[in-house]
C-alpha positions in Angstrom: 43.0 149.8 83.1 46.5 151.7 81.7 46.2 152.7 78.2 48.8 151.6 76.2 50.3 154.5 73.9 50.9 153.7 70.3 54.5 154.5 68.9 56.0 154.4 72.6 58.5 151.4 72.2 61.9 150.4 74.6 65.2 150.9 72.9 65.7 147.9 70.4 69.2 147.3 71.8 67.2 145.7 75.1 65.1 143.3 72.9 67.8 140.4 73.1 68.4 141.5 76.7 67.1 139.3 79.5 67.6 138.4 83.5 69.3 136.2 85.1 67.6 132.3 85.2 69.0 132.4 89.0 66.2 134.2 89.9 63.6 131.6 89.0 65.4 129.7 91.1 65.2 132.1 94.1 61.8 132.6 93.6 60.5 128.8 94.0 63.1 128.6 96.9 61.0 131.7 98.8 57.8 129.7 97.7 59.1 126.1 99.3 60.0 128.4 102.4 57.3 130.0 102.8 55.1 126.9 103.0 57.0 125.6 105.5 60.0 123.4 103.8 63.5 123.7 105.1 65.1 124.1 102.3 68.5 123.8 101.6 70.2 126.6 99.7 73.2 125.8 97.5 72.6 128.3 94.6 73.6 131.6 95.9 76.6 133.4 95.0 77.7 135.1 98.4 80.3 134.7 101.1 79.4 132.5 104.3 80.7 135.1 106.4 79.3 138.5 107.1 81.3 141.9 106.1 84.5 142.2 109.2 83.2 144.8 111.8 86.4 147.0 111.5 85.1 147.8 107.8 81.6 148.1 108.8 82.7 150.7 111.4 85.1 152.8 109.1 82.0 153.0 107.2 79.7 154.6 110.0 83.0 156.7 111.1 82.5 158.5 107.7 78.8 158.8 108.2 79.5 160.0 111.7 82.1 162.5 110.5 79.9 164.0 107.6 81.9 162.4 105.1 78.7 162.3 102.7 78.9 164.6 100.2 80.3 164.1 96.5 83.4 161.9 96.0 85.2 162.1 92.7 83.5 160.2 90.1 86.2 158.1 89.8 87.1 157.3 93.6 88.8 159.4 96.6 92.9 159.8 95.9 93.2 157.7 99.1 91.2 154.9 97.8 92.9 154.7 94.4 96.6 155.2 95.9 95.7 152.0 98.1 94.3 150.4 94.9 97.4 150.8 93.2 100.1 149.5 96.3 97.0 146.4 96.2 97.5 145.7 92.2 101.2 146.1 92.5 101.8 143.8 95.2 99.1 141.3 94.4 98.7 141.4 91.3 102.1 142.8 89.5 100.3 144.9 87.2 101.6 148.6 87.2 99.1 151.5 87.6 99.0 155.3 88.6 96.3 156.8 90.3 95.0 157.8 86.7 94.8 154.6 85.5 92.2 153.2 88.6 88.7 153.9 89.0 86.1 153.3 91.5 82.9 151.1 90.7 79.4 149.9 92.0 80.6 146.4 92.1 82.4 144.2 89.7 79.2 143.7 87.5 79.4 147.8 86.7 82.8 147.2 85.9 82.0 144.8 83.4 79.1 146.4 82.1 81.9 149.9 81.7 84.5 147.8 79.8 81.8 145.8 77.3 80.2 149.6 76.7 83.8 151.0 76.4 85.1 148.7 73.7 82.6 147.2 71.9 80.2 148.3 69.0 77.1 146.9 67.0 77.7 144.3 65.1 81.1 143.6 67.1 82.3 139.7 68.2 83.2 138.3 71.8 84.7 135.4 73.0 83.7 134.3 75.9 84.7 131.4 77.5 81.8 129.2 78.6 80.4 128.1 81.0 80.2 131.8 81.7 79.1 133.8 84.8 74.9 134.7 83.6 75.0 138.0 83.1 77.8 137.8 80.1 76.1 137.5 77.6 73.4 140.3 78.3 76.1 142.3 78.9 77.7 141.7 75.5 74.6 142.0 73.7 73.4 144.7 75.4 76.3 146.6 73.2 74.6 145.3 70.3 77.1 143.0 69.9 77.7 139.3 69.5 78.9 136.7 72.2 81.0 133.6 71.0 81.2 130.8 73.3 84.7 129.0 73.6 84.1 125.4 75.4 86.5 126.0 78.4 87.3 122.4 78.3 87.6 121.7 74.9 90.0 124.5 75.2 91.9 123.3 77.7 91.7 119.8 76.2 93.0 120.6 72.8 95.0 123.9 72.8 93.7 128.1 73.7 95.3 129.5 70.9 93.6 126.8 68.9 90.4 126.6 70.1 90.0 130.9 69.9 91.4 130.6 66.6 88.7 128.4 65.6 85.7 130.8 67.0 87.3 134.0 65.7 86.1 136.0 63.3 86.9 139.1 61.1 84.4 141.2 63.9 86.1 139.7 67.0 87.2 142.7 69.1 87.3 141.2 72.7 87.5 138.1 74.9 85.9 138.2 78.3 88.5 135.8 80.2 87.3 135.0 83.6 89.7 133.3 86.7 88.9 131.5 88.6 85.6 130.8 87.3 82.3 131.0 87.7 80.1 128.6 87.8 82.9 125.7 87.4 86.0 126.9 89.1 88.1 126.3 86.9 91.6 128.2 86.9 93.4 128.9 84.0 97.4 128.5 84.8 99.9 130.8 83.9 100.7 128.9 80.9 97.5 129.1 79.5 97.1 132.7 80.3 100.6 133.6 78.7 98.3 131.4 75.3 95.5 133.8 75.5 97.6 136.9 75.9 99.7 135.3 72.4 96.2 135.3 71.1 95.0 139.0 72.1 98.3 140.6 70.7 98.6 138.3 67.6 94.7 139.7 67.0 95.3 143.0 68.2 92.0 142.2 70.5 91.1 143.8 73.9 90.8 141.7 77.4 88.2 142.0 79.8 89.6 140.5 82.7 87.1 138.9 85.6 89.0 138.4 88.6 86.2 138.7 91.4 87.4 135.6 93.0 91.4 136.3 93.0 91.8 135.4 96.6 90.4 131.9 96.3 92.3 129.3 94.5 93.2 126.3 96.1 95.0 124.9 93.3 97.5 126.8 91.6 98.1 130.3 91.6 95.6 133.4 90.5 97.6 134.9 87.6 96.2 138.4 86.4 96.6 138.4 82.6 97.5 142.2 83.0 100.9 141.3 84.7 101.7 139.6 81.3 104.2 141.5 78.9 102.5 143.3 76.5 99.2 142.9 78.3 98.8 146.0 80.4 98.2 148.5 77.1 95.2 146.1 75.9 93.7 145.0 79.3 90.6 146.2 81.2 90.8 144.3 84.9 87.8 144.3 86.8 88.3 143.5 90.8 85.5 143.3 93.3 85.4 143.7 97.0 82.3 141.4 97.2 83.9 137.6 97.8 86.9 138.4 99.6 85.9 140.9 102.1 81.8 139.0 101.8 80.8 143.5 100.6 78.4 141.9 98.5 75.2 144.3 99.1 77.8 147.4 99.7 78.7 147.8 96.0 82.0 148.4 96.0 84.4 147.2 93.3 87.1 148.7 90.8 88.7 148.5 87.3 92.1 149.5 86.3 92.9 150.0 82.5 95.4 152.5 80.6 94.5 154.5 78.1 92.5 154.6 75.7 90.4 152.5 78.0 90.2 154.8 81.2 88.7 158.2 79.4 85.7 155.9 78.6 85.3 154.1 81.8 85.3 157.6 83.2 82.2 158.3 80.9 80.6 155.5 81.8 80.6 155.5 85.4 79.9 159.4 85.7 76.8 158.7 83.4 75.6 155.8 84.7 76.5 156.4 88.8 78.3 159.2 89.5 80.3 157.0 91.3 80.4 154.8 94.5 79.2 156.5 98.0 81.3 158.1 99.5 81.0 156.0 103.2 81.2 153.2 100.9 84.7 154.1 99.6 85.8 154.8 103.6 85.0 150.8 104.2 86.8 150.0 101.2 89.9 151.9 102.1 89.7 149.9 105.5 89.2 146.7 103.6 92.4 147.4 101.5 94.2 147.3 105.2 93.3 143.6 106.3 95.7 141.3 106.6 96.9 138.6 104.3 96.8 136.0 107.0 92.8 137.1 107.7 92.3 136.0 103.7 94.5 133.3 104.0 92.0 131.8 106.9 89.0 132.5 105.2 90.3 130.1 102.0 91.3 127.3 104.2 87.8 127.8 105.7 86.1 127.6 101.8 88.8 124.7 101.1 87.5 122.5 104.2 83.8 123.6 102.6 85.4 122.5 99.0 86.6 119.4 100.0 83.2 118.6 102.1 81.0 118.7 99.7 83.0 117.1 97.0 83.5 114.4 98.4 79.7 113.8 99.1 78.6 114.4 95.7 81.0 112.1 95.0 80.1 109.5 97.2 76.3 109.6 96.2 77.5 109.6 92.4 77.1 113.3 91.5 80.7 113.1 89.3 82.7 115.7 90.4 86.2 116.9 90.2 87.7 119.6 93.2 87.3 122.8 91.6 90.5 124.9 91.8 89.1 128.4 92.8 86.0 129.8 93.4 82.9 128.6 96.0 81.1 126.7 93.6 81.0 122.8 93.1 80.0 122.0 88.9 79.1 118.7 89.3 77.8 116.0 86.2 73.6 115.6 87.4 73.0 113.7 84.5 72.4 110.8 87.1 69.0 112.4 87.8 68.2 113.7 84.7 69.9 114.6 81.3 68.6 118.0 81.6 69.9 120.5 84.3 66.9 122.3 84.4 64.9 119.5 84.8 67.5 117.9 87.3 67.5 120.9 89.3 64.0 121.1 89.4 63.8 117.3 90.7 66.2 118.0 93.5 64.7 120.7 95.1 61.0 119.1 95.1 62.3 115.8 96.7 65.3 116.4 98.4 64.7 120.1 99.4 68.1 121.2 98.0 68.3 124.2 95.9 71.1 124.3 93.3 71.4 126.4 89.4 71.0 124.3 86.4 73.8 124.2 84.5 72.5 125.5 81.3 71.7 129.1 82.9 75.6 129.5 81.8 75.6 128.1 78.8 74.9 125.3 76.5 78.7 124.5 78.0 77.1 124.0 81.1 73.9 121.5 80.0 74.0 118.4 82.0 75.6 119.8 85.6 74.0 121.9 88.4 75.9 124.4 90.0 76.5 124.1 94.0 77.4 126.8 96.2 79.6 125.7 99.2 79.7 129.5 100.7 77.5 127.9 103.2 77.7 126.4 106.6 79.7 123.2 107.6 76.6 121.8 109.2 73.8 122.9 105.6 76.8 120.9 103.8 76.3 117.9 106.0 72.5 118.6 106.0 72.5 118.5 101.8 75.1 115.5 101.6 71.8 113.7 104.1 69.6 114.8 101.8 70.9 113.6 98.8 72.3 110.0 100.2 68.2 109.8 101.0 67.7 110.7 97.6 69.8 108.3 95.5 68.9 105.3 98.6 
């Protein structure tokens, strides 16, 4: 039996801290599996695709050709040159070299900007329903999330509705589009509100774009772009949806200064950096066509529109999201509670799905669907259910 040492304690910042609810959710799906239930799995968060062999293979080039030793902590100069042509002609924002920096994935991003701008006892907004690991983020910083009701928002005015949660500790909003878990996209007019906001507050951005390259709806506006935006703006990008790199870790953030001297910090401390062969396969990514991306979103659109229309059909209310690959629908129908509805779902019908109120009392009452699937596991689930409601 371990003894247990008086006086040896974790760091009090981590006492609010906690993991991810989708977990649980994994968990009882491995359980069902492992008993022998087909189950039906609609609450991941990764592309139905696998990673494009030409990237796989610039990756084992670099491994082949010894190209394993210490990268710059911030990303090879080829790397962050192609970063910079992508952000320009994708995104219009204007960077240098200087101003982009390699990370492990769009979550270290995130977790680099909160720890770069905010303080103990600092406020957030974040609009909500909100991606999990938000929160823990900003409160890993010893600082305090505020949760804007995306729809209330959109309903009755940004500027408004941020007004209304501000206070004299605000420092930040987290602004995330297209989002996750609901997929909603916020339009150019309603980014050009929260950019009034940010400068008329003198507050910092913390961009989310992980799923620029699929909105169906609309067009994917990075609020960096915006005049006046650039100087106050930390963008973080990953290479996980569109190029489906989710285990390979490769994402980046590009910020001006004051911003990029911490980021720097952060990411030597906390990494070193991303692997070198890693960096190789996302130079290569950088090179695919916009046609190849183009297919894939008409490919997530024919999912979209699939299973909409089936939760639809069986009464599951839901609108077509605009971006993203996740389906939001209203489960009240099966039960007022999303955890509980969840939980009804996948012991009947076999069909695993994230209560809604794992992002956010915003999110209470809806289940979370993930249509990064196959055609035929969409058809499957849309059985299922139809069995279900009979």
């Amino acid at each position: 039996m371990a003894t247990r040492l008086s006086g040896i304690r974790l760091a009090k910042r981590l006492d609010e801290v906690g993991f991810s609810g989708i977990v649980e959710v994994r968990n009882k799906v491995m359980e069902l599996r492992a008993e022998g239930h087909k189950v039906l799995g609609f609450h991941g968060g990764e592309p139905f695709f696998d990673t494009p062999q030409e990237i796989k293979y610039a990756a084992i080039k670099a491994l082949v050709e010894n190209q394993t030793r210490y990268a710059p902590s911030s990303g090879l100069l080829p790397l962050r040159q192609a970063l910079v042509e992508k952000l320009a002609t994708k995104n219009r924002i204007r960077a240098t070299v200087d101003e982009v920096i390699a990370t492990v994935g769009g979550s270290h991003g995130l977790y680099a900007a909160f720890q770069s701008v905010l303080d103990p006892g600092d406020d957030a907004l974040v609009f909500s329903p909100y991606w999990t690991p938000i929160a823990d983020l900003v409160t890993g910083t010893q600082a305090r999330p505020l949760f804007v009701p995306t729809v209330s928002a959109r309903r009755n005015g940004i500027r408004k509705t941020l007004n209304q949660f501000f206070t004299p500790h605000t420092r930040a909003i987290y602004y995330n589009t297209p989002q996750n878990p609901s997929g909603v996209v916020f339009t150019r007019t309603e980014a050009e509100e929260v950019a009034a906001f940010a400068i008329e507050r003198d507050l910092v951005v913390i961009a989310d774009e992980a799923y620029e390259d699929l909105v169906y709806e609309g067009e994917h506006v990075s609020i960096a772009s915006l005049p006046g935006m650039a100087e106050r703006t930390i963008t973080c990008f990953t290479f996980s949806k569109t190029y489906s790199m989710t285990g390979w870790r490769a994402g980046y953030t590009v910020a001006q200064e004051p911003f990029m001297t911490a980021l720097r910090k952060i990411v030597l401390y906390s990494t070193n950096g991303v692997p070198t062969p890693v960096q190789f396969a996302m130079i290569q990514a950088l090179k695919t066509p916009e046609a190849d991306i183009a297919r894939r979103r008409d490919e997530y659109r024919q999912r979209r529109d699939l299973l909409v229309a089936g939760l639809n059909e069986v009464g599951l209310e839901c609108p077509p999201p605009a971006g993203a690959f996740y389906a939001f629908p209203n489960a009240e129908i099966v039960n007022k509670y999303s955890h509980t509805a969840a939980q009804i779902l996948l012991q009947k019908a076999l069909v695993a799905t994230v209560p809604g109120d794992f992002f956010g009392a915003q999110g209470e009452g809806h289940l979370r669907f993930s249509y990064a699937v196959s055609l035929h596991e969409i058809e499957s689930c849309i059985d299922a259910l139809r069995k279900f409601f009979a």
